[in-house]
C-alpha atoms as one frame of an Amber mdcrd trajectory, in Angstrom:
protein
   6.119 -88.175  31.979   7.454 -87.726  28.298   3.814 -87.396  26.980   2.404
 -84.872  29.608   5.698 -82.756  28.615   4.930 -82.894  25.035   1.429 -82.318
  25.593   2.163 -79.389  27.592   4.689 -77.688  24.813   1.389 -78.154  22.270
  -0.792 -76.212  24.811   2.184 -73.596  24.920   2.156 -73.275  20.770  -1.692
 -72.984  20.817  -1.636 -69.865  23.337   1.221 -68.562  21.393  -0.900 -68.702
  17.854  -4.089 -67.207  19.675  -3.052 -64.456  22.088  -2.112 -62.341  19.049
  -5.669 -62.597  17.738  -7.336 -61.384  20.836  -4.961 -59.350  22.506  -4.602
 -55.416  21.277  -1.225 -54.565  21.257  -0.140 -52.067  23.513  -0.846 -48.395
  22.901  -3.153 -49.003  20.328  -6.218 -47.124  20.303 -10.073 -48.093  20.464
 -11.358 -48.591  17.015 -13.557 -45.211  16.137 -16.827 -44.478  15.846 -18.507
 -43.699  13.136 -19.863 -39.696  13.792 -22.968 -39.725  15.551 -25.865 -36.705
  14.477 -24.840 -35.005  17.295 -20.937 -34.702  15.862 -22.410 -33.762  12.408
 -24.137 -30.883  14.060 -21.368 -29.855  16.521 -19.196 -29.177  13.373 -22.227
 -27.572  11.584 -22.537 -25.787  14.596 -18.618 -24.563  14.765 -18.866 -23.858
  10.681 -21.654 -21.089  11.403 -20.384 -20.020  14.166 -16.530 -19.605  12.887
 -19.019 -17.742   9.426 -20.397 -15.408  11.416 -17.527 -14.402  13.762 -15.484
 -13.758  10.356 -18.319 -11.792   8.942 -18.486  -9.723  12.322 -14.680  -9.512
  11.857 -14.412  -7.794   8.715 -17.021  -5.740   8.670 -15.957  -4.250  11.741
 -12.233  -3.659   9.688 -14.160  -2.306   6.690 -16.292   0.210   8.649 -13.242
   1.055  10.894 -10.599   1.773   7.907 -13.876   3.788   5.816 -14.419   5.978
   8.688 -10.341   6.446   8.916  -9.771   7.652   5.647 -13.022   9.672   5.539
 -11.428  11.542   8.886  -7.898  11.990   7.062  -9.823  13.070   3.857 -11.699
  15.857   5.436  -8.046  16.702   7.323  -6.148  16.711   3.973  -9.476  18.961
   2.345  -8.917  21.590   5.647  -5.401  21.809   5.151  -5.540  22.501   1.230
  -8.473  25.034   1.961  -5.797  26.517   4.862  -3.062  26.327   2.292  -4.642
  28.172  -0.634  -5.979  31.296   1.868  -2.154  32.000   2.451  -0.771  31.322
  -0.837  -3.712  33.994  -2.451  -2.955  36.053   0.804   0.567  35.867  -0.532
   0.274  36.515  -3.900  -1.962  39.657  -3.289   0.959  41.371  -1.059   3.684
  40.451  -3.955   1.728  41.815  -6.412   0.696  45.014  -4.247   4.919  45.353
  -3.401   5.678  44.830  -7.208   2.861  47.603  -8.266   4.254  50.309  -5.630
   8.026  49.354  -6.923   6.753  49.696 -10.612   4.926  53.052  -9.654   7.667
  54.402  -7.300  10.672  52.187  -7.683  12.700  55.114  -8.560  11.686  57.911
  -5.968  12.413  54.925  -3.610  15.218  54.651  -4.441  16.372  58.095  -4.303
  14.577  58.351  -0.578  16.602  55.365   0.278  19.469  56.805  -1.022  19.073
  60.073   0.955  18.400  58.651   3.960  20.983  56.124   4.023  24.072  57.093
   5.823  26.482  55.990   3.616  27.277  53.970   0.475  27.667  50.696   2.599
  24.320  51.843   4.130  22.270  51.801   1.104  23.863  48.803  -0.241  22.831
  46.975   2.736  19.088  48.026   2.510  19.175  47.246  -0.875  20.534  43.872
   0.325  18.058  43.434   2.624  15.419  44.340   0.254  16.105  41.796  -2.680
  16.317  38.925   0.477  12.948  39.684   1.146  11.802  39.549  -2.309  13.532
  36.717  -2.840  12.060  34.790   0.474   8.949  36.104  -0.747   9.271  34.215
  -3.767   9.872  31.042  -2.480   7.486  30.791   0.124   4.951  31.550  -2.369
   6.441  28.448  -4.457   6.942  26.318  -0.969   3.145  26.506  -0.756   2.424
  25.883  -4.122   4.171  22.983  -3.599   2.988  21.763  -0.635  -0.662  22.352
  -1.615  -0.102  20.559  -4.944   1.627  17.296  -2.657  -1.849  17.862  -0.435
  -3.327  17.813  -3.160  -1.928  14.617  -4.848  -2.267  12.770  -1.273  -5.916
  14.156  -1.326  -6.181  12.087  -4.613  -4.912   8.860  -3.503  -6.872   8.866
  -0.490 -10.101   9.378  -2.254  -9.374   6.220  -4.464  -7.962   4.190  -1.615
 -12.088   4.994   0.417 -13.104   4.338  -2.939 -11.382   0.952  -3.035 -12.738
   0.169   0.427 -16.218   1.552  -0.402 -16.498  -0.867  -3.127 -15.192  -4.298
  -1.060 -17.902  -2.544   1.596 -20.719  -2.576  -0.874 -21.695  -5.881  -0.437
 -22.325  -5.275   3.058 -26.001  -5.159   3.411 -25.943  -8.836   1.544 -23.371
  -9.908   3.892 -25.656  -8.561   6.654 -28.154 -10.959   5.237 -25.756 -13.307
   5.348 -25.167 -12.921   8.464 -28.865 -13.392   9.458 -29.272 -16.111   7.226
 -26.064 -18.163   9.228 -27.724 -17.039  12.803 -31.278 -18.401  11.591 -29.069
 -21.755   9.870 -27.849 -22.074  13.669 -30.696 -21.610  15.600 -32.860 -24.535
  12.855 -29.612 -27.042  13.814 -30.356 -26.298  17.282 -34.224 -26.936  16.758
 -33.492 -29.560  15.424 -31.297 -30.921  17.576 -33.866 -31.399  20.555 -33.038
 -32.410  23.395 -29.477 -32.627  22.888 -29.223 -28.891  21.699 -27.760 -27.960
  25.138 -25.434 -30.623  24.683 -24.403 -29.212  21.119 -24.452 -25.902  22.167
 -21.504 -26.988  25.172 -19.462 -29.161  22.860 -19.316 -26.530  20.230 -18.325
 -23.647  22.731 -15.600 -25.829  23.851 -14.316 -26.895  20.473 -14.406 -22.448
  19.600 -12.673 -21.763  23.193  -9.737 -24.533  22.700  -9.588 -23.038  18.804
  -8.751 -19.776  20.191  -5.986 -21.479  22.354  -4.229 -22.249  20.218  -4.362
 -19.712  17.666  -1.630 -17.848  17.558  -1.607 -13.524  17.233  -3.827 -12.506
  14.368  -0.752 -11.772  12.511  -0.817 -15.188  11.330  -3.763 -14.998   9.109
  -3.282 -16.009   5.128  -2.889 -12.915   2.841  -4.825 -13.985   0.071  -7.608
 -15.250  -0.719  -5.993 -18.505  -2.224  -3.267 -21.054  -1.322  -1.262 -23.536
  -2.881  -1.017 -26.512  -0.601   0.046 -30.077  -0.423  -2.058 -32.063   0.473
  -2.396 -35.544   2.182  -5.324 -37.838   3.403  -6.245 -39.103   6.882  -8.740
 -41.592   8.506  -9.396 -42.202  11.887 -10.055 -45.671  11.596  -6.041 -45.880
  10.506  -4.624 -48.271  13.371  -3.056 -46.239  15.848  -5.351 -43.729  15.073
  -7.971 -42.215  16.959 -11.235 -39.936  15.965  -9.723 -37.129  18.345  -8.898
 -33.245  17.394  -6.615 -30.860  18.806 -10.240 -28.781  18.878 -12.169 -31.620
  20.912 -14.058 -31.974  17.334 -14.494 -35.359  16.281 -12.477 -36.412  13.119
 -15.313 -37.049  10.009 -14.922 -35.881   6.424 -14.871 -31.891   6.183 -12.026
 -31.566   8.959  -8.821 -30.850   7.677  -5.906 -30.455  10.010  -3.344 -27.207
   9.574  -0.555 -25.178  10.881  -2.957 -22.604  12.438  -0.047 -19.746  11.767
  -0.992 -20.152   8.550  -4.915 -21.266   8.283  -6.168 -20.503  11.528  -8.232
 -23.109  13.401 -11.802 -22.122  12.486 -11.878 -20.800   9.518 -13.822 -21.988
   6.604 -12.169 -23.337   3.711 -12.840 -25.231   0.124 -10.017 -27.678  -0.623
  -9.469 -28.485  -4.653 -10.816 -31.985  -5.223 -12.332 -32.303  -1.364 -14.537
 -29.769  -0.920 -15.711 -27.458   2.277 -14.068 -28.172   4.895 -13.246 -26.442
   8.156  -9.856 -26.297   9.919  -9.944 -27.668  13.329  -7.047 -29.830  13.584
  -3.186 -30.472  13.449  -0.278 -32.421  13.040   2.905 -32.581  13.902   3.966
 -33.108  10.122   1.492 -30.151   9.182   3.995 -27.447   9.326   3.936 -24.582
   6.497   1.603 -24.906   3.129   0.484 -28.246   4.484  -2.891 -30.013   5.033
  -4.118 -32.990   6.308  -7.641 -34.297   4.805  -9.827 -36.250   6.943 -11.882
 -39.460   5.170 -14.113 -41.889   6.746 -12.538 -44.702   5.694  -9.145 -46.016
   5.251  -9.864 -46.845   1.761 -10.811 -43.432   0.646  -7.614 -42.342   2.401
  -5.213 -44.553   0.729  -7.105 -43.555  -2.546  -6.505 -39.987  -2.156  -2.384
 -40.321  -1.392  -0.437 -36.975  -2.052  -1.475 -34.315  -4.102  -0.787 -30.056
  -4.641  -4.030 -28.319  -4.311  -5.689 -24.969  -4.277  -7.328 -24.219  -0.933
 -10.021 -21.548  -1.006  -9.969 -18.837   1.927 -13.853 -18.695   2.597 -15.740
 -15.660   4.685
């Protein structure tokens, strides 16, 4: 009895020393794969795609705030034209009034006079008389004023088309492009055979949950560079899994972001990484923060914590 008892604690130990070899602990996840072609082109597919709707985007704004300023240019240029007409209009009847009081000032004065009623009478034509001339005189400087401020706003409006005339002159190349993405597409497609339809689903998905969670356009980065810190990922990280917030699978050239500040789909170059495009996040990516996938854990580790420059791409 004392031996099947002892024998039956050593079976106990054993089980003990290999369960935790074979059994995953619990809420683990499945070990990744490694991206298959059709990933690769999914997020080739979403980089064009997320290109091209950004090129659409802009030139749209660039046409839209040209043909603006051309409207309030030819405005201002009607208003100066309407502006000058009444201050020559002006000037013509002060300078006939001051010629007939130069010729006749005096007989005026003495009709005035007679016909007046009284003293208090003609002082209060005479009154009346210098009010005019003095109204007179400042509506003709009112519009010289105005029409020089018309003219000053005429200025800066002309250099601000200007300004957006010459970020517009690369449009025809961006046109190109713009072509050249659409044709890029279409060859990844080709390419793709018969799993093109299957591409072409995935990577409307991935764009419709991107726009999800996007929040209002206000959100987009100001300029056309940011200073971000920056850490590594990999799926293959235990407890990790190769899952986006997009439905995109996690490889190299996904970076995860706060999309109020980098908005899910748009392109990017990362200092020291390279393109990338954002279509993930964390809840530690909050702010100037940004989250680096790698394909192995190695690379990860390697990379640790840095402050980078992350390019704004088109």
């Amino acid at each position: 009895m004392g031996r099947m008892f002892i024998l039956l604690l050593a079976a106990m130990a054993v089980t003990c020393l290999i369960l935790p070899l074979v059994v995953r602990p619990a809420g683990a996840q499945p070990s990744p794969s490694a991206p298959s072609e059709q990933d690769k082109m999914v997020k080739d597919v979403v980089t064009l795609d997320s290109q091209i709707n950004d090129i659409n985007a802009r030139l749209a704004e660039l046409e839209g705030r040209s043909a603006g300023l051309q409207e309030r240019i030819q405005q201002t240029d009607e208003e100066i034209v309407t502006r000058r007409r009444r201050l020559v209009a002006k000037r013509k009847a002060l300078a006939a009034r001051a010629r007939n009081i130069y010729v006749n000032g005096r007989s005026n004065s003495v009709v005035m006079l007679l016909s007046s009623d009284g003293l208090d009478d003609f002082l209060k034509r005479s009154e009346y008389l210098d009010k005019v001339n003095r109204r007179d005189t400042e509506l003709v400087a009112t519009i010289k004023s105005e029409a020089g401020k018309l003219e000053s706003s005429l200025s800066r409006l002309k250099e601000s088309k200007a300004e957006v005339d010459r970020v517009a002159s690369d449009l025809e190349s961006r046109r190109q492009r713009l072509a050249e993405s659409k044709a890029e597409k279409q060859k990844l497609l080709a390419s793709a055979g018969a799993q093109a339809p299957q591409v072409q689903q995935q990577s409307q998905r991935v764009e419709s949950k991107m726009d999800q969670i996007n929040p209002a356009p206000t959100g987009r980065p100001t300029g056309r560079f940011l200073v971000m810190v920056a850490t590594g990922y990999s799926p293959r990280e235990p407890g990790l899994s190769d899952h986006t917030a997009t439905g995109l699978k996690a490889q190299r050239g996904v970076v995860a972001v706060d999309p109020r500040v980098i908005p899910l789909g748009t392109r990017v170059r990362v200092e020291g990484y390279g393109y990338a495009i954002a279509a993930d996040t964390g809840s530690a990516i909050k702010g100037n923060r940004i989250d680096l996938c790698f394909d192995t854990v190695e690379e990860c580790y390697a990379y640790g914590r840095r402050t980078v420059r992350v390019e704004i791409l088109d």
